[in-house]
PyMOL Python script that loads the backbone (N, CA, C, O; Angstrom):
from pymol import cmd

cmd.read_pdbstr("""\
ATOM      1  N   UNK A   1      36.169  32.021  -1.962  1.00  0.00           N
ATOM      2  CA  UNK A   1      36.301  31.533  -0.599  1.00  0.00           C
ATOM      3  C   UNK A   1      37.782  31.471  -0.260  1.00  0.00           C
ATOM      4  O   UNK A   1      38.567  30.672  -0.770  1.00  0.00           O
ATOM      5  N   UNK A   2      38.090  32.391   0.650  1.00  0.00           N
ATOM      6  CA  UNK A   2      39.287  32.177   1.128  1.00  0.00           C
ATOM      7  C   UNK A   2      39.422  32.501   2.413  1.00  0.00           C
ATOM      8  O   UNK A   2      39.241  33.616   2.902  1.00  0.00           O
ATOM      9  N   UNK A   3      39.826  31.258   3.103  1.00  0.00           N
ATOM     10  CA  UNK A   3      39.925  31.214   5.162  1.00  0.00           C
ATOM     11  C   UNK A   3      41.279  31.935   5.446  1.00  0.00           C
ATOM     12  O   UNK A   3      41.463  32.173   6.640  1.00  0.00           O
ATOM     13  N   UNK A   4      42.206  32.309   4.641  1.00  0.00           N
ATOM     14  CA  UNK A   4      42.854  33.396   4.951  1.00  0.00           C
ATOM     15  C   UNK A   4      42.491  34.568   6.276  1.00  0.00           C
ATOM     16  O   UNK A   4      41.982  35.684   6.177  1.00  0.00           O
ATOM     17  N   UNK A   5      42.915  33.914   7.373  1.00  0.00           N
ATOM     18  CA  UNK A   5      42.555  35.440   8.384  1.00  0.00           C
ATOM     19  C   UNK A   5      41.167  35.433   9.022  1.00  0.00           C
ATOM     20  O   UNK A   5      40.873  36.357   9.779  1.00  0.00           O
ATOM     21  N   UNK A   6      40.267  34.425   8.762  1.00  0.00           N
ATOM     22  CA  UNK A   6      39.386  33.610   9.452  1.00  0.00           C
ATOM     23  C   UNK A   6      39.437  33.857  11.176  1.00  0.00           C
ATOM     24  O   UNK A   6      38.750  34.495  11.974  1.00  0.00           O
ATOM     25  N   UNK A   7      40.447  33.126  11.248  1.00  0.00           N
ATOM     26  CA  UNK A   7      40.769  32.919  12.859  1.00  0.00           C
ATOM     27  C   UNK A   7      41.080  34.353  13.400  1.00  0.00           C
ATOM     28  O   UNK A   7      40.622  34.652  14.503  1.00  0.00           O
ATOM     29  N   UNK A   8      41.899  35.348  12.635  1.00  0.00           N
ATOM     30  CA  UNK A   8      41.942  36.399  13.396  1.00  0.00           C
ATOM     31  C   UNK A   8      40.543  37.084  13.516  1.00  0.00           C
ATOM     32  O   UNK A   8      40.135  37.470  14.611  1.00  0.00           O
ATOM     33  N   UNK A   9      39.799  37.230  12.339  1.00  0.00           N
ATOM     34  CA  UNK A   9      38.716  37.570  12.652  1.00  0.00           C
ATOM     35  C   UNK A   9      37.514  37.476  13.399  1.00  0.00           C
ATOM     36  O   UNK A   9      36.632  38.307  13.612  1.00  0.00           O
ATOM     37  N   UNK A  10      37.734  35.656  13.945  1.00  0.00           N
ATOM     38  CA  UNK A  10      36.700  35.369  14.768  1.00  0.00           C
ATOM     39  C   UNK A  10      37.597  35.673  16.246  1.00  0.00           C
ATOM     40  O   UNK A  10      36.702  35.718  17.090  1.00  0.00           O
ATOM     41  N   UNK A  11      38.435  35.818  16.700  1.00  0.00           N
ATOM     42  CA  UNK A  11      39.121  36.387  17.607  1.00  0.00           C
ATOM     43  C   UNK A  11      38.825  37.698  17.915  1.00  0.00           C
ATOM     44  O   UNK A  11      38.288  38.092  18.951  1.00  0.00           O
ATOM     45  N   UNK A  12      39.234  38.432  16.875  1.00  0.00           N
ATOM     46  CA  UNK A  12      38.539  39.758  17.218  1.00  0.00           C
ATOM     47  C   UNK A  12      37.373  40.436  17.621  1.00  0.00           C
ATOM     48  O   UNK A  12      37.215  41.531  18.160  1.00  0.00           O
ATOM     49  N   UNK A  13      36.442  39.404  17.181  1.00  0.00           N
ATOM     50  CA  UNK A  13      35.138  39.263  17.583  1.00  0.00           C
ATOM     51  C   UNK A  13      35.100  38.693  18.453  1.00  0.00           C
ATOM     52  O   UNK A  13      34.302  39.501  18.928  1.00  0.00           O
ATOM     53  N   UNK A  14      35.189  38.093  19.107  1.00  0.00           N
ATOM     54  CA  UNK A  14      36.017  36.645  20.291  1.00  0.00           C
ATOM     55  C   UNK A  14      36.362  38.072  21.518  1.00  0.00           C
ATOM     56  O   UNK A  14      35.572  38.146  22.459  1.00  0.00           O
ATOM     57  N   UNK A  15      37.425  39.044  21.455  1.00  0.00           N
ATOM     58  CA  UNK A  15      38.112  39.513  22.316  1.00  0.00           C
ATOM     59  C   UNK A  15      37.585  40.988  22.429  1.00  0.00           C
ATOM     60  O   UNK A  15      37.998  41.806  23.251  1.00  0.00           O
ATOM     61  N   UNK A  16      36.481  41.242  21.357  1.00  0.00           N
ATOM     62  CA  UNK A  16      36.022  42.440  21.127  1.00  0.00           C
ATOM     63  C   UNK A  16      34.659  42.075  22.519  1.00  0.00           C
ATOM     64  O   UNK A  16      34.504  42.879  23.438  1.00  0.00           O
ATOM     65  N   UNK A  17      34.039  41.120  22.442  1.00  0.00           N
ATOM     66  CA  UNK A  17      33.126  40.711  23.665  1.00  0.00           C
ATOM     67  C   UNK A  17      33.318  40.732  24.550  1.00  0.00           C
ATOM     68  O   UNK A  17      32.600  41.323  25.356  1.00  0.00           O
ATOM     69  N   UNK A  18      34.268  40.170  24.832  1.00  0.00           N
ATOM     70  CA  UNK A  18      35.213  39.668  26.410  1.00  0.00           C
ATOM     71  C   UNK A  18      35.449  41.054  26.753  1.00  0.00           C
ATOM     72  O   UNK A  18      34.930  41.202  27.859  1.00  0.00           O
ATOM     73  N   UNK A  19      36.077  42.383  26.295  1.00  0.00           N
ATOM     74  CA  UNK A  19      36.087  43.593  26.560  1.00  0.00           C
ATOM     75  C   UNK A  19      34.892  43.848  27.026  1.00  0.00           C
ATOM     76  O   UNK A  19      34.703  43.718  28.235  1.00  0.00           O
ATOM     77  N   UNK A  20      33.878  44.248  26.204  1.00  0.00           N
ATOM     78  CA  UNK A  20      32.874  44.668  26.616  1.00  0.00           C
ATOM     79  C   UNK A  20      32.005  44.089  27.702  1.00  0.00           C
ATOM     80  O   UNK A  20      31.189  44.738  28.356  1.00  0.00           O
ATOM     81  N   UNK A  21      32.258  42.818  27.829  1.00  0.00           N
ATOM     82  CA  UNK A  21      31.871  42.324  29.152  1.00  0.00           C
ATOM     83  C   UNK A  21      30.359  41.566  28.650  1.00  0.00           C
ATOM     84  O   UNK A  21      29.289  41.787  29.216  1.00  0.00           O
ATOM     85  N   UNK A  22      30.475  40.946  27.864  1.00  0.00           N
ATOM     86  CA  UNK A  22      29.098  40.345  27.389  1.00  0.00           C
ATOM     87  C   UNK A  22      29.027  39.175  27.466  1.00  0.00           C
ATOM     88  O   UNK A  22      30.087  38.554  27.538  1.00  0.00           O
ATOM     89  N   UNK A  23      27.866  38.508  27.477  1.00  0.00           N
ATOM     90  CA  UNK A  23      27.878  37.017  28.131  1.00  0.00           C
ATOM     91  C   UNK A  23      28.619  36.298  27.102  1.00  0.00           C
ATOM     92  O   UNK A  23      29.436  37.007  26.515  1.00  0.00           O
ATOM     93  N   UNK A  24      28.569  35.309  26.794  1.00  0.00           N
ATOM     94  CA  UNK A  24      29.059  34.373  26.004  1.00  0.00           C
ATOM     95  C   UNK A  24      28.357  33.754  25.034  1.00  0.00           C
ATOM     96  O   UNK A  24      28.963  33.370  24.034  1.00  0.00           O
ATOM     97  N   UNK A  25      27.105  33.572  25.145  1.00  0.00           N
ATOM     98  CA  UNK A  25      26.479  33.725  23.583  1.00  0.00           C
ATOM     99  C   UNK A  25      26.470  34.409  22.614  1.00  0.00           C
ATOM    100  O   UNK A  25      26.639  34.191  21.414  1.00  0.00           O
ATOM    101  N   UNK A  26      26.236  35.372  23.275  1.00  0.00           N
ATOM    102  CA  UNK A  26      26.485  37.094  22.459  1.00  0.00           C
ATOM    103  C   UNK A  26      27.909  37.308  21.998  1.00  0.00           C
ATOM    104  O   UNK A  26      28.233  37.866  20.950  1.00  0.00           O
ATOM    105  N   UNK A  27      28.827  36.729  23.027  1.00  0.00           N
ATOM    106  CA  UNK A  27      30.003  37.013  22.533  1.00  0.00           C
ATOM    107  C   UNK A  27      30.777  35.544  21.427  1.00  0.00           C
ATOM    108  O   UNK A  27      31.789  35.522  20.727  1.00  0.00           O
ATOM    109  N   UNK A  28      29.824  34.587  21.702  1.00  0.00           N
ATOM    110  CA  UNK A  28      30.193  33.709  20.480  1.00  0.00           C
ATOM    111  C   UNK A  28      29.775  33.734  19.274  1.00  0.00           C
ATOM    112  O   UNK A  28      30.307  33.073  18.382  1.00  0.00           O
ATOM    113  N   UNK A  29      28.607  34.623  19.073  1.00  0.00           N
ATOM    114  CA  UNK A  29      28.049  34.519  17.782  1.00  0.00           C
ATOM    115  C   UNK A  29      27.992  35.724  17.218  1.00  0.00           C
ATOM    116  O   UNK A  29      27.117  36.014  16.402  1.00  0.00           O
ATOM    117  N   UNK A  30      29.071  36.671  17.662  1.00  0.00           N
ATOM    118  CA  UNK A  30      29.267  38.065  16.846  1.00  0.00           C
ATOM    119  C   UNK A  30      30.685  37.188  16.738  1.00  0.00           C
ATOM    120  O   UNK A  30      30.629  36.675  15.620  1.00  0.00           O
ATOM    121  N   UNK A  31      31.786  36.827  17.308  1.00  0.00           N
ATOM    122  CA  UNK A  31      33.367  36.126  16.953  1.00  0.00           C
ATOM    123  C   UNK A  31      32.791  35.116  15.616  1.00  0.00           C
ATOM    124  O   UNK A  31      33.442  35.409  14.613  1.00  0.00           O
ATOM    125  N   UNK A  32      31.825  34.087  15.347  1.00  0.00           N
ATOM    126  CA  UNK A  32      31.527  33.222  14.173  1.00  0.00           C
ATOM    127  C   UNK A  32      31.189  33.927  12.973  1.00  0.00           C
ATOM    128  O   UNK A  32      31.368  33.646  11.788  1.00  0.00           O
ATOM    129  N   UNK A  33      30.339  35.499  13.892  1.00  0.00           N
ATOM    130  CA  UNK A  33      29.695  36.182  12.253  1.00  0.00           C
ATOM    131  C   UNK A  33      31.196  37.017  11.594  1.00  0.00           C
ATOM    132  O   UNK A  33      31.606  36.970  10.434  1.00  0.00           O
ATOM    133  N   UNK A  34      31.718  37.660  12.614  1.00  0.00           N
ATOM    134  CA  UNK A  34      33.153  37.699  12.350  1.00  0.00           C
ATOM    135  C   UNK A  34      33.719  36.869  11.282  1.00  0.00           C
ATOM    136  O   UNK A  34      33.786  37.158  10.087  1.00  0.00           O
ATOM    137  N   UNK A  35      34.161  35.681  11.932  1.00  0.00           N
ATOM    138  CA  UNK A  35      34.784  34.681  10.953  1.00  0.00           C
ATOM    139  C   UNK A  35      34.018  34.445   9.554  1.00  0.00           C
ATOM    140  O   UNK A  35      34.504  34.369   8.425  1.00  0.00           O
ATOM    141  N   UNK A  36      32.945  34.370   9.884  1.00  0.00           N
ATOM    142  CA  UNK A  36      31.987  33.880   8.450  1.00  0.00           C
ATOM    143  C   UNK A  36      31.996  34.867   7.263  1.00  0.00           C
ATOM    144  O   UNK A  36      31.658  34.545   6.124  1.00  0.00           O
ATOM    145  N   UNK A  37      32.466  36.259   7.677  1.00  0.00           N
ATOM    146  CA  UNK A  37      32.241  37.406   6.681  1.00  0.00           C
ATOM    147  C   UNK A  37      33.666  37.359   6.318  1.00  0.00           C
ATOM    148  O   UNK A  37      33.844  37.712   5.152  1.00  0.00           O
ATOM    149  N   UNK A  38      34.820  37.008   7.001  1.00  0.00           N
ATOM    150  CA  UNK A  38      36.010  37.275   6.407  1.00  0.00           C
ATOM    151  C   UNK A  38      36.272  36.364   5.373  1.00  0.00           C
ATOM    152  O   UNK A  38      36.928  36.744   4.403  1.00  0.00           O
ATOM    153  N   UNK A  39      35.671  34.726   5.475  1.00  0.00           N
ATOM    154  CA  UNK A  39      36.121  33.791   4.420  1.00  0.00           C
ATOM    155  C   UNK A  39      35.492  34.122   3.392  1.00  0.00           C
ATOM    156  O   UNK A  39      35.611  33.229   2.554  1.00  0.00           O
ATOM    157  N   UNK A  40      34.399  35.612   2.749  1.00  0.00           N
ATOM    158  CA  UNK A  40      33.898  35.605   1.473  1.00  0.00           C
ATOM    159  C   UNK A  40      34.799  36.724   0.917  1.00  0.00           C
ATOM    160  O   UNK A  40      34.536  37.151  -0.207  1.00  0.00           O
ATOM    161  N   UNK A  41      35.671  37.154   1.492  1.00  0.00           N
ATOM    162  CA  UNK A  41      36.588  37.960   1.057  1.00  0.00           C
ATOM    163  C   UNK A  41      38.031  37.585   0.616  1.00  0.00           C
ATOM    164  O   UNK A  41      38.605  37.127   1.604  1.00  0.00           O
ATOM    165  N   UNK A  42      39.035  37.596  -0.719  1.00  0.00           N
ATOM    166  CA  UNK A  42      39.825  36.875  -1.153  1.00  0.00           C
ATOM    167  C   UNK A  42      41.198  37.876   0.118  1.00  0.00           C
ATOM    168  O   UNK A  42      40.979  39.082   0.004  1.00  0.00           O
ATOM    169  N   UNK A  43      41.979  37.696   0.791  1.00  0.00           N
ATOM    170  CA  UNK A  43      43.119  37.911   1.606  1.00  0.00           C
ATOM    171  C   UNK A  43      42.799  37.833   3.152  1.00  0.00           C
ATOM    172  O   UNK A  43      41.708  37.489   3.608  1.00  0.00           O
ATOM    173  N   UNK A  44      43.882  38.192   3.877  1.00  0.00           N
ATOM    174  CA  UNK A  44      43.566  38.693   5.376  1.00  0.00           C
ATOM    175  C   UNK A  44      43.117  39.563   5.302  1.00  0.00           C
ATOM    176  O   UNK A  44      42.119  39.590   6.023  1.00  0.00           O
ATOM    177  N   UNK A  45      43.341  40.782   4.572  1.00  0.00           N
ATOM    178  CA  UNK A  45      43.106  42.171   5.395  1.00  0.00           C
ATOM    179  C   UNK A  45      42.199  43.178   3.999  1.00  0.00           C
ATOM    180  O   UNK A  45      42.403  44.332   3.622  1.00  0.00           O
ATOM    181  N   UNK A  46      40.989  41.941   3.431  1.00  0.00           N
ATOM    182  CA  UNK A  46      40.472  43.225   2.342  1.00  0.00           C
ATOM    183  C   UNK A  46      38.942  42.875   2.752  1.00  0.00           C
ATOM    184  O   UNK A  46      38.194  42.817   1.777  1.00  0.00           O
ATOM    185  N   UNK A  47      38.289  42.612   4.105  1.00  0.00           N
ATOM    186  CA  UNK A  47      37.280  42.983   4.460  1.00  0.00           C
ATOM    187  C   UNK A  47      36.620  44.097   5.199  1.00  0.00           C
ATOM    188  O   UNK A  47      37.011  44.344   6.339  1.00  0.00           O
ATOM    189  N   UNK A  48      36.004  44.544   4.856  1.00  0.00           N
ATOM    190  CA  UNK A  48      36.040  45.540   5.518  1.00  0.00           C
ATOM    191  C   UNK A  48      33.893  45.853   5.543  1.00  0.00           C
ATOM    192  O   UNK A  48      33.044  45.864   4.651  1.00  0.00           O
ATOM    193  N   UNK A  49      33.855  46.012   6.767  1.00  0.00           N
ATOM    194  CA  UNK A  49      32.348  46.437   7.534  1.00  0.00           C
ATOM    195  C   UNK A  49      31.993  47.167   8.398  1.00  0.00           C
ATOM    196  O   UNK A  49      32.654  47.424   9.405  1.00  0.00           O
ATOM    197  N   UNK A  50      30.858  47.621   8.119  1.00  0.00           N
ATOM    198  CA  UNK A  50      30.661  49.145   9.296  1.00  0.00           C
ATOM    199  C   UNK A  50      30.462  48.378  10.114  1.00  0.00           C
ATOM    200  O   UNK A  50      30.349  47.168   9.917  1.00  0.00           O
ATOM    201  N   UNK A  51      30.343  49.223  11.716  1.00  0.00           N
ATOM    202  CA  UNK A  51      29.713  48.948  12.874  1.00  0.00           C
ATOM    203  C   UNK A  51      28.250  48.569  12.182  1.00  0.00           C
ATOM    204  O   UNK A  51      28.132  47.346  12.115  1.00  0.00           O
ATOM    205  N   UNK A  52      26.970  49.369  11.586  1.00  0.00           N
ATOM    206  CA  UNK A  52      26.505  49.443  11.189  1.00  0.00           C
ATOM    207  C   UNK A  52      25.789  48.284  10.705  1.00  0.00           C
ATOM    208  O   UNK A  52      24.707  47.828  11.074  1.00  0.00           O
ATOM    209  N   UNK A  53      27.034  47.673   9.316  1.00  0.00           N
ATOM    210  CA  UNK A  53      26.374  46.783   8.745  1.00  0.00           C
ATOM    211  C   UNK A  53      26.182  45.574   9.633  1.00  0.00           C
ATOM    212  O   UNK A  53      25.216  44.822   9.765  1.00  0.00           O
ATOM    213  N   UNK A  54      27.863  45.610  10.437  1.00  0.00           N
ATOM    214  CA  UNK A  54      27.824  44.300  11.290  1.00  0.00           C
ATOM    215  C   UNK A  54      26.653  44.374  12.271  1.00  0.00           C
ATOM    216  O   UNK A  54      26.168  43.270  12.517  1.00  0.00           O
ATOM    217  N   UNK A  55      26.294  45.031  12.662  1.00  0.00           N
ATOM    218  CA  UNK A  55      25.017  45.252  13.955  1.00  0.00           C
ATOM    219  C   UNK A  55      23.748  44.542  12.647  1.00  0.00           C
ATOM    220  O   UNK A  55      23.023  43.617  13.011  1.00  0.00           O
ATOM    221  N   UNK A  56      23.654  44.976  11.508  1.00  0.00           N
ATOM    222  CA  UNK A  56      22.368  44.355  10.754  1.00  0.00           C
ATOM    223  C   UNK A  56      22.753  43.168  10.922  1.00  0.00           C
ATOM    224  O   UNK A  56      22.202  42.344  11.652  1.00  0.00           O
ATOM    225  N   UNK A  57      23.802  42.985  10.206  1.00  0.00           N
ATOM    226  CA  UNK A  57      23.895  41.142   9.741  1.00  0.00           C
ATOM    227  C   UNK A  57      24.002  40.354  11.281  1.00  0.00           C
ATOM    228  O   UNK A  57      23.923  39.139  11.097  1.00  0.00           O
ATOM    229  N   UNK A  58      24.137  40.649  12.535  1.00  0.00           N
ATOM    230  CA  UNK A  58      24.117  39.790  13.223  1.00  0.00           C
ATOM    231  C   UNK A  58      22.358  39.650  13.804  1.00  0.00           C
ATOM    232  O   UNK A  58      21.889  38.570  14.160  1.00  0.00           O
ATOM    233  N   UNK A  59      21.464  41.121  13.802  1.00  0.00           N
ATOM    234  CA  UNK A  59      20.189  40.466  14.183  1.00  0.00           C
ATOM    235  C   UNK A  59      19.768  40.152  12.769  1.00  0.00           C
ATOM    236  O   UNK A  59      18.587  39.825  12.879  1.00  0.00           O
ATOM    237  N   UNK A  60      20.131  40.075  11.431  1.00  0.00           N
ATOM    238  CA  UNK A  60      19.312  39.280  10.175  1.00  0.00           C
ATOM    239  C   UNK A  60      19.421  38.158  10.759  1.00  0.00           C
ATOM    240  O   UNK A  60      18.393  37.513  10.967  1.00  0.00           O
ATOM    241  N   UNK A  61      21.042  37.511  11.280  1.00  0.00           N
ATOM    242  CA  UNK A  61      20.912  35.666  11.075  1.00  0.00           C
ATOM    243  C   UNK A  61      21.368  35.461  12.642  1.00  0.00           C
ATOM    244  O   UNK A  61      22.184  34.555  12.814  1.00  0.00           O
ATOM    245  N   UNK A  62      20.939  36.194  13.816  1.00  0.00           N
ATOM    246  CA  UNK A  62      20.620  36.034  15.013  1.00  0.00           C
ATOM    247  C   UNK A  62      19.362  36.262  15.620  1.00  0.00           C
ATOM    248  O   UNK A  62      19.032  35.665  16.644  1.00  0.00           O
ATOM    249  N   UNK A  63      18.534  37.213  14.966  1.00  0.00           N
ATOM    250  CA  UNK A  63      17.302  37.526  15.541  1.00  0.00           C
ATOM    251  C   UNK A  63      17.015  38.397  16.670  1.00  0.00           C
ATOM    252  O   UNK A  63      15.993  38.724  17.272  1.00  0.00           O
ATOM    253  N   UNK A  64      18.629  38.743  16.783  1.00  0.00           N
ATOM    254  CA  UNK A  64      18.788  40.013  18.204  1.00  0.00           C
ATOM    255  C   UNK A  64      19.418  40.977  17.682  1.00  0.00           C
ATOM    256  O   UNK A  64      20.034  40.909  16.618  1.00  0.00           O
ATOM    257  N   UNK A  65      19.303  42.040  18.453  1.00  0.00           N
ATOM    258  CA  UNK A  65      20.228  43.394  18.041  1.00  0.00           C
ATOM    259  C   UNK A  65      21.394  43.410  19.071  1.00  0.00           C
ATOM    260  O   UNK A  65      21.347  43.095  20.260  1.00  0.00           O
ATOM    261  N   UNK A  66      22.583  43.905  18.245  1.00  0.00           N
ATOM    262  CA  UNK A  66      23.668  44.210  19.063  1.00  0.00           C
ATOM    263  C   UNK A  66      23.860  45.712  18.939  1.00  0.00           C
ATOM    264  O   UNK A  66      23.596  46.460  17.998  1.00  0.00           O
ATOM    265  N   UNK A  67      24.476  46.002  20.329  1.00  0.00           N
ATOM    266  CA  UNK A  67      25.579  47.425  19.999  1.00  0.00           C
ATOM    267  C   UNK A  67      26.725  47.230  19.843  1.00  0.00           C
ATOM    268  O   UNK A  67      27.299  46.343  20.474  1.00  0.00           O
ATOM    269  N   UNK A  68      27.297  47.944  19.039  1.00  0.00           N
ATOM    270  CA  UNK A  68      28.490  47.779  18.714  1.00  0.00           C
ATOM    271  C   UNK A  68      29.503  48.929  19.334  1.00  0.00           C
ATOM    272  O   UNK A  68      30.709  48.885  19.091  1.00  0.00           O
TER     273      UNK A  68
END
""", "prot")
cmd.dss("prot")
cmd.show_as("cartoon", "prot")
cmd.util.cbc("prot")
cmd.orient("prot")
């Protein structure tokens, strides 16, 4: 567990929404799944996820599908 880069990550997810123009649920809970996948990774910058996987893991523990 390391929150190393946490915040940028839920930002990016955070600002990756706001681009695309998506409501704010949608765009809060892809910025948290963001954050949540970066703290199981030890640095800032050694996570790394497809469009792909991230589109699974947000309808596994959202119950919706996103596009990415």
């Amino acid at each position: 567990v390391d929150p190393t880069g946490c915040g940028d990550a839920y930002r990016a997810g955070l600002l990756y929404g706001i681009q695309k123009g998506w409501d704010w649920e949608t765009t809060g809970r892809l910025a948290s799944l963001m954050g949540s996948l970066k703290i199981t990774n030890r640095g800032g910058q050694n996570h790394k996820y497809t469009r792909a996987e991230l589109a699974g893991l947000y309808e596994q523990h959202f119950g919706r599908s996103i596009k990415l």
